[in-house]
PyMOL Python script that loads the backbone (N, CA, C, O; Angstrom):
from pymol import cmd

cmd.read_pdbstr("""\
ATOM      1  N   UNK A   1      -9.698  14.866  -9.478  1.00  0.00           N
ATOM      2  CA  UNK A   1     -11.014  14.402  -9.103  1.00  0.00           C
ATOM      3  C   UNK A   1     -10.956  13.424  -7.933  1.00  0.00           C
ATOM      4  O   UNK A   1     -11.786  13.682  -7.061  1.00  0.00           O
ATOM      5  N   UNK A   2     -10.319  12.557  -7.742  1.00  0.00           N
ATOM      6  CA  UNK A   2      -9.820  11.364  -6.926  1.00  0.00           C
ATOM      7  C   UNK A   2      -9.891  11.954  -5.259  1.00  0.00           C
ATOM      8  O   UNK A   2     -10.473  11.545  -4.254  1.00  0.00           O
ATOM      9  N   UNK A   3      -8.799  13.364  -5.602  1.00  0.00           N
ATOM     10  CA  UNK A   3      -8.304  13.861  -4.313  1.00  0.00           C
ATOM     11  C   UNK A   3      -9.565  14.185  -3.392  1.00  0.00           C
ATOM     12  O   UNK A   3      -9.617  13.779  -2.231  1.00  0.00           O
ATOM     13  N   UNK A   4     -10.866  15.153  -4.143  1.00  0.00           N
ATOM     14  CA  UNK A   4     -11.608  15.041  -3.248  1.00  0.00           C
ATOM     15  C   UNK A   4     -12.330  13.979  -2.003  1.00  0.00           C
ATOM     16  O   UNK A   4     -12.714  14.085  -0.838  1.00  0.00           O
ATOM     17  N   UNK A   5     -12.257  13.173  -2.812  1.00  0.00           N
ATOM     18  CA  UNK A   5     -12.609  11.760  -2.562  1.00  0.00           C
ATOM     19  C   UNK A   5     -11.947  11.184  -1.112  1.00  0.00           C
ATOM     20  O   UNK A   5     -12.474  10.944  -0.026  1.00  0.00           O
ATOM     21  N   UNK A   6     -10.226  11.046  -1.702  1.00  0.00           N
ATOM     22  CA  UNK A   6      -9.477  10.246  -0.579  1.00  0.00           C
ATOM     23  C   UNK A   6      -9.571  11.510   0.803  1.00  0.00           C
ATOM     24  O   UNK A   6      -9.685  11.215   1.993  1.00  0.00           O
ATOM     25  N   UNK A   7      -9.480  13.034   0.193  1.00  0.00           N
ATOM     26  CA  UNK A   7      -9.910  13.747   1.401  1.00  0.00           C
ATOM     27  C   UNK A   7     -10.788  13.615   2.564  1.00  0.00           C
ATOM     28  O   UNK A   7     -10.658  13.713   3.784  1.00  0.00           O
ATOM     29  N   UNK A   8     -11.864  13.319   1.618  1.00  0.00           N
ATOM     30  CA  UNK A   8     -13.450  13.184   2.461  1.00  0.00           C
ATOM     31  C   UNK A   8     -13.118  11.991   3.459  1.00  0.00           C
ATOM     32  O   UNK A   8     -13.332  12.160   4.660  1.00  0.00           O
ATOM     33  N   UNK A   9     -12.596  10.779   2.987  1.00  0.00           N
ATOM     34  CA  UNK A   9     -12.511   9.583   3.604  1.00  0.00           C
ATOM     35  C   UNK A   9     -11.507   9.988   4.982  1.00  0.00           C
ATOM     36  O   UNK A   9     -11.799   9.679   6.137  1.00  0.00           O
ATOM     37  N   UNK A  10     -10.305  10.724   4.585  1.00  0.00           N
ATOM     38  CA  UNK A  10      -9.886  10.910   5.873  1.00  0.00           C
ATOM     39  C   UNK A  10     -10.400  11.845   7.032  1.00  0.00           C
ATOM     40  O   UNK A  10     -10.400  11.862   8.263  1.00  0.00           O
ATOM     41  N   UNK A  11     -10.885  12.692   5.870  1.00  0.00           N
ATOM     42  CA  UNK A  11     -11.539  13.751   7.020  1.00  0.00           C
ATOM     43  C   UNK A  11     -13.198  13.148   8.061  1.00  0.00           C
ATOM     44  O   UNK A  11     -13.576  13.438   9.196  1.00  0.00           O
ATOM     45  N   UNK A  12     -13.744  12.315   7.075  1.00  0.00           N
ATOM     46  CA  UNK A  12     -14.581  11.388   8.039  1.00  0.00           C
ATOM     47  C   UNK A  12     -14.383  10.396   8.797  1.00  0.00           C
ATOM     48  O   UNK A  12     -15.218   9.948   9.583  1.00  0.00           O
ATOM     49  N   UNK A  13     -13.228   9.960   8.620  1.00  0.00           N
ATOM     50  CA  UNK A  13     -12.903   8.284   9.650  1.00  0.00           C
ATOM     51  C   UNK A  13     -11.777   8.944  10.424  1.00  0.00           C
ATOM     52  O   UNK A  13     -11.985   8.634  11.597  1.00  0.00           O
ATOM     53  N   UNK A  14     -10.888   9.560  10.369  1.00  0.00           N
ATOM     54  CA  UNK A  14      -9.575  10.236  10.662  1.00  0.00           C
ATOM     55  C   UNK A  14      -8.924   9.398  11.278  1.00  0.00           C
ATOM     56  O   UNK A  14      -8.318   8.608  10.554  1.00  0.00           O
ATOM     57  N   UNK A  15      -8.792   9.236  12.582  1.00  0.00           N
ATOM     58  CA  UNK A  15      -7.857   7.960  13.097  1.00  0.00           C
ATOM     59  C   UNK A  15      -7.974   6.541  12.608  1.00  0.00           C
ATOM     60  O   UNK A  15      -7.089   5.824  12.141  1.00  0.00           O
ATOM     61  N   UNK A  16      -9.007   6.332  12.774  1.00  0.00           N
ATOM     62  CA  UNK A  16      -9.644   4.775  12.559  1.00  0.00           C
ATOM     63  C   UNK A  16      -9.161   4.299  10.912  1.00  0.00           C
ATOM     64  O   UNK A  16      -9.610   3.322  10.313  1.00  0.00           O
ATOM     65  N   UNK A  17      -8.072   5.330  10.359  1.00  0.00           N
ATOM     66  CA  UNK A  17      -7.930   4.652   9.061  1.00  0.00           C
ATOM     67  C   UNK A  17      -6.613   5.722   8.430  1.00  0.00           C
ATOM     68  O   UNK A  17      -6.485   6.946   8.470  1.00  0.00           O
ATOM     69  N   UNK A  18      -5.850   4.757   7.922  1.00  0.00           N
ATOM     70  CA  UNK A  18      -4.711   5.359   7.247  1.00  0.00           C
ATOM     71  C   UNK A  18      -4.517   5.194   5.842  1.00  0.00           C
ATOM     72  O   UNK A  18      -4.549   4.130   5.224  1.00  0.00           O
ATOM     73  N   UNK A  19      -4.309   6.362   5.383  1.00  0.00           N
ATOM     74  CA  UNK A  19      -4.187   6.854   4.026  1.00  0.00           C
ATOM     75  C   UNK A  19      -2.906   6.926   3.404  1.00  0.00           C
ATOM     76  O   UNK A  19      -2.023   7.737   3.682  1.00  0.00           O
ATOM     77  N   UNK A  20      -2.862   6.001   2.521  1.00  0.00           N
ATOM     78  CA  UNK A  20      -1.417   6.085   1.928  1.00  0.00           C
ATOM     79  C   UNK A  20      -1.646   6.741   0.259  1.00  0.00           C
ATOM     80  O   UNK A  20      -2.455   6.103  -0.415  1.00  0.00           O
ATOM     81  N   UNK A  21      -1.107   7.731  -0.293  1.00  0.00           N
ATOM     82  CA  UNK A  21      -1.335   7.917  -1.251  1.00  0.00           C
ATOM     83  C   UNK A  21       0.119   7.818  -2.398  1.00  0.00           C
ATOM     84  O   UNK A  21       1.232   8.130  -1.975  1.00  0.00           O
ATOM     85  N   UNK A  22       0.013   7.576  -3.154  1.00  0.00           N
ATOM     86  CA  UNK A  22       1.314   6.794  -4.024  1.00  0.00           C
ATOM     87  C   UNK A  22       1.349   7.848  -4.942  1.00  0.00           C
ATOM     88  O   UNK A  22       0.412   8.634  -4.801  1.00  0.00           O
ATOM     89  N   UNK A  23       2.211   8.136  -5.922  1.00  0.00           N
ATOM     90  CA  UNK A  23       2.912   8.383  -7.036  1.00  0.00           C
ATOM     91  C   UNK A  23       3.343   7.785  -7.451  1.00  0.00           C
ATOM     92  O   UNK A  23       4.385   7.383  -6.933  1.00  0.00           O
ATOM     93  N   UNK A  24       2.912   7.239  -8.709  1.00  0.00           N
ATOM     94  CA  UNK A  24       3.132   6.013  -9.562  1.00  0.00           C
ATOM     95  C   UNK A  24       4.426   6.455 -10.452  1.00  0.00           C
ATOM     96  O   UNK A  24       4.659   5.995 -11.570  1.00  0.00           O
ATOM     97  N   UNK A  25       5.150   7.325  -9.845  1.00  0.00           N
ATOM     98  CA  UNK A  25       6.182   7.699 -11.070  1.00  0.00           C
ATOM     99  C   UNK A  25       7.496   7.865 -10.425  1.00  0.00           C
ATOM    100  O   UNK A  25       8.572   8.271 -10.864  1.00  0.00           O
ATOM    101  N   UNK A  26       7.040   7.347  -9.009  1.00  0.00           N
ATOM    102  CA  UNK A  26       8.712   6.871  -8.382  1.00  0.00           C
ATOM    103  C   UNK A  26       8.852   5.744  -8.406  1.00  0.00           C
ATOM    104  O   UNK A  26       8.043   4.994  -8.951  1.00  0.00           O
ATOM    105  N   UNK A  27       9.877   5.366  -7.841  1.00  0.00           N
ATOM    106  CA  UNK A  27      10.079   4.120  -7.814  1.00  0.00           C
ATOM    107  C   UNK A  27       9.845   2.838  -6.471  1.00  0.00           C
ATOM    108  O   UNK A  27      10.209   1.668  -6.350  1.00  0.00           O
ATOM    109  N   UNK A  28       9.074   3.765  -5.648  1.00  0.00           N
ATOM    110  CA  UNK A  28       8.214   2.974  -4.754  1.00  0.00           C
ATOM    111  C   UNK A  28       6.777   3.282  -5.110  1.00  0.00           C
ATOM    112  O   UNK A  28       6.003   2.743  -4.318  1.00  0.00           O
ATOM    113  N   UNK A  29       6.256   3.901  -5.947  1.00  0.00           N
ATOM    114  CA  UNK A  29       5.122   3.815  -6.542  1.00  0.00           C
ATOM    115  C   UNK A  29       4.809   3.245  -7.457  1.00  0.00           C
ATOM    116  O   UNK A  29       3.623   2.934  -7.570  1.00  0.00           O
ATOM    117  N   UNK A  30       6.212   2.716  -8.950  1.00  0.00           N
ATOM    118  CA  UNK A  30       5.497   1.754  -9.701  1.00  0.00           C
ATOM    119  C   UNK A  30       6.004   0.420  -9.181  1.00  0.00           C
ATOM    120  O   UNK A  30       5.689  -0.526  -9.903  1.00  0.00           O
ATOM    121  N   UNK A  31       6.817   0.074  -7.944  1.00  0.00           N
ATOM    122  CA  UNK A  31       6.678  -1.176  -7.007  1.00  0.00           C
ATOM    123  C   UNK A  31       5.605  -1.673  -6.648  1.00  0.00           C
ATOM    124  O   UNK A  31       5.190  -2.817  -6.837  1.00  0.00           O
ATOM    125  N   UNK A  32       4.928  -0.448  -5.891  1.00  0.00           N
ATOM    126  CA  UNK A  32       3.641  -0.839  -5.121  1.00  0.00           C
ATOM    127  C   UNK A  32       2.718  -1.478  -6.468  1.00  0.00           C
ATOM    128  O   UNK A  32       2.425  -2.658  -6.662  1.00  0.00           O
ATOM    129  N   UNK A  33       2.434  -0.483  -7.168  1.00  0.00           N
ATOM    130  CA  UNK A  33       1.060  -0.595  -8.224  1.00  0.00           C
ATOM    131  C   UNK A  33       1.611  -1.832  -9.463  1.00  0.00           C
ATOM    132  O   UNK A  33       0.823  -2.184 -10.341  1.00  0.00           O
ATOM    133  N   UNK A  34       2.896  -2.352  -9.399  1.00  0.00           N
ATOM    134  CA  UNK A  34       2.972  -3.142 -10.000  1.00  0.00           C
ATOM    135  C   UNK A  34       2.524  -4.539  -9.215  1.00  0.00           C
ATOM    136  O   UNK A  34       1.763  -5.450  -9.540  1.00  0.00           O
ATOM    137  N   UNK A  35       3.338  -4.296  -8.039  1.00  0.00           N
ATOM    138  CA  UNK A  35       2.859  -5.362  -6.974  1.00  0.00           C
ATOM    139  C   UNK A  35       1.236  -5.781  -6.997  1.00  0.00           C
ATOM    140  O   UNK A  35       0.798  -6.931  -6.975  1.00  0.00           O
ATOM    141  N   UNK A  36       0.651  -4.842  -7.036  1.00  0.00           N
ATOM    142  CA  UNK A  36      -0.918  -4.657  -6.700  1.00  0.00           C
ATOM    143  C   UNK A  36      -1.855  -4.760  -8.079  1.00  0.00           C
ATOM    144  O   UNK A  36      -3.082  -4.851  -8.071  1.00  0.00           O
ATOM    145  N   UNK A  37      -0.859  -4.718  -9.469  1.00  0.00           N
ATOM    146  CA  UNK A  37      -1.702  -4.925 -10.346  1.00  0.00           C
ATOM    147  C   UNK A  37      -2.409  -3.443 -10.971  1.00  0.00           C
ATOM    148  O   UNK A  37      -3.334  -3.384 -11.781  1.00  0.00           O
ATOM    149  N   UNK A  38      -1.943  -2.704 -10.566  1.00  0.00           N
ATOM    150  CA  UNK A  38      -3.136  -1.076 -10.148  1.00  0.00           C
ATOM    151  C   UNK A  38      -2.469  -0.798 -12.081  1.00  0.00           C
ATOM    152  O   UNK A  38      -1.305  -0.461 -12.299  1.00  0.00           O
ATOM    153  N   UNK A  39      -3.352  -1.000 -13.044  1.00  0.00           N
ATOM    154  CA  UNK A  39      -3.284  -0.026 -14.103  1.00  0.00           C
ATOM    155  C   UNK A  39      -3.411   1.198 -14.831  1.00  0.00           C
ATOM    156  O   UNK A  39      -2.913   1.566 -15.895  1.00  0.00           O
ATOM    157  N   UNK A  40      -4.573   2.016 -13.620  1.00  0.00           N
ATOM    158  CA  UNK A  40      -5.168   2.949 -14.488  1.00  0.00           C
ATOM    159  C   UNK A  40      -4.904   3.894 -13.301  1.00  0.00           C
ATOM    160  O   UNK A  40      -4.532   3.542 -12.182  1.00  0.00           O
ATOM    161  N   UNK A  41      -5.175   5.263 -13.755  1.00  0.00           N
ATOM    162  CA  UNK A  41      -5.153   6.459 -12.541  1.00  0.00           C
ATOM    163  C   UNK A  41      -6.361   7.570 -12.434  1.00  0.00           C
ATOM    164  O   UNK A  41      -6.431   8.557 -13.166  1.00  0.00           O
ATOM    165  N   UNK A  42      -7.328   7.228 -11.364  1.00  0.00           N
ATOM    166  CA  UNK A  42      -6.550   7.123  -9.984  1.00  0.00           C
ATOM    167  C   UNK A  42      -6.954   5.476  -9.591  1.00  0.00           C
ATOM    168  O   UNK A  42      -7.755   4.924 -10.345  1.00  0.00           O
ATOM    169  N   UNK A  43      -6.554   4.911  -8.740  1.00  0.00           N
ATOM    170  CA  UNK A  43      -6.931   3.476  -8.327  1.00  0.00           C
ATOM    171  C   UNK A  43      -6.944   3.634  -6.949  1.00  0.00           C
ATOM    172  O   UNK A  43      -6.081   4.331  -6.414  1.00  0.00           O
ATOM    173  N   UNK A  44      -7.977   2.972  -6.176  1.00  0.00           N
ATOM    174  CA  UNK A  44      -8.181   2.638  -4.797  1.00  0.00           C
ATOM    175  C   UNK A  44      -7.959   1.276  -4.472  1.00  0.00           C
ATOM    176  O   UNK A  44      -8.207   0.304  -5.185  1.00  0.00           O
ATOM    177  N   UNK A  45      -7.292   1.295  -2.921  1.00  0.00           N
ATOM    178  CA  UNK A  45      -7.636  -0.492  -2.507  1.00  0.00           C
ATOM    179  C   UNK A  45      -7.373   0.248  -1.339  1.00  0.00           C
ATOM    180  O   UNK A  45      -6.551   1.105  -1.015  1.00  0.00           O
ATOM    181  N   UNK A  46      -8.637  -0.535  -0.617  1.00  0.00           N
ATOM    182  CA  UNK A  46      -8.640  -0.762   0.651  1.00  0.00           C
ATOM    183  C   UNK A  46      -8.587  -1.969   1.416  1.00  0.00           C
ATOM    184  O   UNK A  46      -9.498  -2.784   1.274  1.00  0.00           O
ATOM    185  N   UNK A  47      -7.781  -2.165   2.095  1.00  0.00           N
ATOM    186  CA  UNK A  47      -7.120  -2.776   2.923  1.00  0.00           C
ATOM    187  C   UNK A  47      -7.833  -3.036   4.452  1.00  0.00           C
ATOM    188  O   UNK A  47      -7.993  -2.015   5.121  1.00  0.00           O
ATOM    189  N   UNK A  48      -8.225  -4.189   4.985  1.00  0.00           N
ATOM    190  CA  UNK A  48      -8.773  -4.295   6.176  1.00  0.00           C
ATOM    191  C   UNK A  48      -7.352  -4.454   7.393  1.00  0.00           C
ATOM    192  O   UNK A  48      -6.255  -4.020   7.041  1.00  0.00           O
ATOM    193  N   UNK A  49      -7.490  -4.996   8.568  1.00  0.00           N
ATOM    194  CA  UNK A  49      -6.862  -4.607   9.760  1.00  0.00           C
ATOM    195  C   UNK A  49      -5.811  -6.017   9.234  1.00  0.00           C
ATOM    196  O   UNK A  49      -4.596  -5.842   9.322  1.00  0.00           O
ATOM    197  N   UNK A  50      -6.195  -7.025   8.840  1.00  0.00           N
ATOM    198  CA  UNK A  50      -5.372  -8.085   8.619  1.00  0.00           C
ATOM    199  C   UNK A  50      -4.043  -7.892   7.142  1.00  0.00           C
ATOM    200  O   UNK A  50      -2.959  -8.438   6.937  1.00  0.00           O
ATOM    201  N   UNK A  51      -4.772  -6.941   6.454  1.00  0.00           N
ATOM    202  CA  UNK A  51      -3.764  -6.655   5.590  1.00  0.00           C
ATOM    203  C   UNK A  51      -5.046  -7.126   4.049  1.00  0.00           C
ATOM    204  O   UNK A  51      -4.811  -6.654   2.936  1.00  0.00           O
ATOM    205  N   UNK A  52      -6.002  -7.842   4.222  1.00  0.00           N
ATOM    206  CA  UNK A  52      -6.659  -8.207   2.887  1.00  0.00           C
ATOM    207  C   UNK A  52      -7.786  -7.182   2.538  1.00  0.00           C
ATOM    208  O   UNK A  52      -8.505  -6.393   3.151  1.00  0.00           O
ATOM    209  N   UNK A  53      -7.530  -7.690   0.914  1.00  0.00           N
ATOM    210  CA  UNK A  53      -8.380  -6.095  -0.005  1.00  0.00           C
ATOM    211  C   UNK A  53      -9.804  -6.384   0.159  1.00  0.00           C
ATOM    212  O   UNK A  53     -10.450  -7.252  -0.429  1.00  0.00           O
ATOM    213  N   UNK A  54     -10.270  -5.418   1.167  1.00  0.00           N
ATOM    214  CA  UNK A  54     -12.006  -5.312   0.811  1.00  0.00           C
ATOM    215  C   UNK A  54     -12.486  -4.259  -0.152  1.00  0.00           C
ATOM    216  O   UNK A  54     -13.692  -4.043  -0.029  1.00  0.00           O
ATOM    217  N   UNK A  55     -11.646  -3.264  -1.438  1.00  0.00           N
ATOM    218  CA  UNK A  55     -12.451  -3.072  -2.269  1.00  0.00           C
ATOM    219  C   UNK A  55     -11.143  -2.597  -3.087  1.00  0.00           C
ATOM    220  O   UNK A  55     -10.226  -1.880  -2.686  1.00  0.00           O
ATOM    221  N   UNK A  56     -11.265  -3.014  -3.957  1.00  0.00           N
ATOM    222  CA  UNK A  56     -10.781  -2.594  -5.233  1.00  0.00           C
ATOM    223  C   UNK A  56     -11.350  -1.576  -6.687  1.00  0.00           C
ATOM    224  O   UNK A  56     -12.047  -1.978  -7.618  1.00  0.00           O
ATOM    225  N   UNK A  57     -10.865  -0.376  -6.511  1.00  0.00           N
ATOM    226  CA  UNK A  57     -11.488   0.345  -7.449  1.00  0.00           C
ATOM    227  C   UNK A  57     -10.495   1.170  -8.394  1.00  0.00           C
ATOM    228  O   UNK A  57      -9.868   2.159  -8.015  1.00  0.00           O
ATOM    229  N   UNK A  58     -10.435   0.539  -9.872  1.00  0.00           N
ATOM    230  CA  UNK A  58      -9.686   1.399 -10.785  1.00  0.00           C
ATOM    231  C   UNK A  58     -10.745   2.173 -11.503  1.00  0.00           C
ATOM    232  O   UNK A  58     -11.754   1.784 -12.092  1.00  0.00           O
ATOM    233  N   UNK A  59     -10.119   3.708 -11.248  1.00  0.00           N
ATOM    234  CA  UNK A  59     -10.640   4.591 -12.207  1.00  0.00           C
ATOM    235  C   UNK A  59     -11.097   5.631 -11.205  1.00  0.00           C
ATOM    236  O   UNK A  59     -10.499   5.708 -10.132  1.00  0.00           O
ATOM    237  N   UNK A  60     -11.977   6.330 -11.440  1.00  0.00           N
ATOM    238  CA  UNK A  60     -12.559   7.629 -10.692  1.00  0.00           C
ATOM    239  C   UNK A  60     -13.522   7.219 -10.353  1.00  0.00           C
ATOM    240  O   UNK A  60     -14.422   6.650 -10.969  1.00  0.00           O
ATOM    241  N   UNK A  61     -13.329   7.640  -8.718  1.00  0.00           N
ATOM    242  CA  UNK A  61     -14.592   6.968  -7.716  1.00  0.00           C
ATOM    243  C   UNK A  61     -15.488   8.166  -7.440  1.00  0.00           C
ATOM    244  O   UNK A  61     -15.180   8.978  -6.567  1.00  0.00           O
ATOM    245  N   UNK A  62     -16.652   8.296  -8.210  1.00  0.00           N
ATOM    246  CA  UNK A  62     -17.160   9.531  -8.107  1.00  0.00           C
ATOM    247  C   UNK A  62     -17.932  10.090  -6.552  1.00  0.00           C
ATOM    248  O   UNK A  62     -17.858  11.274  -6.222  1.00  0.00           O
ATOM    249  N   UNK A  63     -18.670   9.030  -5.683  1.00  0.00           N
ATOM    250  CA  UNK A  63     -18.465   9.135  -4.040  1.00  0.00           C
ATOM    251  C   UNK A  63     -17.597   8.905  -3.452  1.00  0.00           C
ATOM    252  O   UNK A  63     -16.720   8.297  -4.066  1.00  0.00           O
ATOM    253  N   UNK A  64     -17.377   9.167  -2.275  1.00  0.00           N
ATOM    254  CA  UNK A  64     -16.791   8.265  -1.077  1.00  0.00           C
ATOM    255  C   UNK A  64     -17.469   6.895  -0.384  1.00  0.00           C
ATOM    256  O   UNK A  64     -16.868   6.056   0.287  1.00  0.00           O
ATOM    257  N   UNK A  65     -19.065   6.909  -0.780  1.00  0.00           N
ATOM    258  CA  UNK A  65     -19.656   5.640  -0.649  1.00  0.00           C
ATOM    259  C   UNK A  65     -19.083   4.521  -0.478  1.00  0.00           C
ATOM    260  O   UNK A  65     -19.173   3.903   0.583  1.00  0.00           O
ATOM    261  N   UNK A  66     -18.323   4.049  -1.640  1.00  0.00           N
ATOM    262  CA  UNK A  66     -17.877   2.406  -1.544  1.00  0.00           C
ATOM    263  C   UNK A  66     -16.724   2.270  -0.743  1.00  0.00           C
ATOM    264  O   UNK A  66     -16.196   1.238  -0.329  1.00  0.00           O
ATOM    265  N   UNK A  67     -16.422   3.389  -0.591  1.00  0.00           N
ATOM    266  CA  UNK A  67     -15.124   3.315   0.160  1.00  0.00           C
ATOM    267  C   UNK A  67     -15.232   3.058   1.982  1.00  0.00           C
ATOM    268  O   UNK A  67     -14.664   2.416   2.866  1.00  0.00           O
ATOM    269  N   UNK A  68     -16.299   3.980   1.815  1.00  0.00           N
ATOM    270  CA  UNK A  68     -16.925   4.180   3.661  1.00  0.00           C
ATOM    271  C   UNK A  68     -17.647   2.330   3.827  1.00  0.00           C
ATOM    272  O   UNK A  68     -17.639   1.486   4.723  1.00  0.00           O
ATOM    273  N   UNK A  69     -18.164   2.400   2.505  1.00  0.00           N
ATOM    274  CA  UNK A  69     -18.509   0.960   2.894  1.00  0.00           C
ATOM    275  C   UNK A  69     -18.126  -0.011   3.320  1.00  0.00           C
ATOM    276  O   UNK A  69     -18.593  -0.696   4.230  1.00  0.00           O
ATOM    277  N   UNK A  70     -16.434  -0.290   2.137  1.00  0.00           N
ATOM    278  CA  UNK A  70     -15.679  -1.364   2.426  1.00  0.00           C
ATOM    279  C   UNK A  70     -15.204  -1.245   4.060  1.00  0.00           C
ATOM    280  O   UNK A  70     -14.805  -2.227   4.685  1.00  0.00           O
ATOM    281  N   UNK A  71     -15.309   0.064   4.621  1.00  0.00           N
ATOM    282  CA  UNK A  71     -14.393  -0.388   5.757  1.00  0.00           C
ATOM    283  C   UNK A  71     -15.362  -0.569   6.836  1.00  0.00           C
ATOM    284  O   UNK A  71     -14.850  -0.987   7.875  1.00  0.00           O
ATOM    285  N   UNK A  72     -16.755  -0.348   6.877  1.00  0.00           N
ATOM    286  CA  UNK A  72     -17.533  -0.606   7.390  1.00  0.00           C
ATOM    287  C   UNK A  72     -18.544   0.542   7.871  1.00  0.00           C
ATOM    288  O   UNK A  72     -19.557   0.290   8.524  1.00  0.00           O
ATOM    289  N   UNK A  73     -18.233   1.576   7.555  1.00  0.00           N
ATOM    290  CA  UNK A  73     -18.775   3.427   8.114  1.00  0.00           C
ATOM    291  C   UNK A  73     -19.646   3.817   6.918  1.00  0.00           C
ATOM    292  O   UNK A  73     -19.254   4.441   5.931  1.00  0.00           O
ATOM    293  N   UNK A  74     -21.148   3.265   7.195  1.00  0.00           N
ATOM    294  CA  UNK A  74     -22.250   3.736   6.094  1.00  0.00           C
ATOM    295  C   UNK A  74     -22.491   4.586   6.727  1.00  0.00           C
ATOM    296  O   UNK A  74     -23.353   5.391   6.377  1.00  0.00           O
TER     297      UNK A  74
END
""", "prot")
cmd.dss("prot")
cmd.show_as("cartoon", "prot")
cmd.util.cbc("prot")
cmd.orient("prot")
């Protein structure tokens, strides 16, 4: 369900934004999501140009809305 989601986001912003998508079942994926706190699957954070989280979302993001939001593309 998720995938549609992070799709849409790249396929609408495309350059202007990079997509990292994790697997929480290596071992740079439960680094990251431990690092980050991320409990549940799927989880979003978006990240502005400085490196800080403008949105945090655990669970299934049923738009791309909040996402286009946090980065500024209503």
């Amino acid at each position: 369900m998720a995938r549609p989601i992070v799709d849409g986001v790249e396929r609408d912003l495309g350059d202007a934004v990079r997509v990292i998508r994790l697997n929480r079942h290596t071992p740079a994926g439960r680094a990251i999501t431990a690092r980050l706190g991320l409990h549940l699957v799927p989880s979003f954070v978006v990240f502005d140009g400085q490196g800080e989280v403008r949105l945090r979302k655990d669970g299934i993001v049923i738009k791309q809305q909040p996402v286009l939001e946090a980065l500024g593309h209503e």
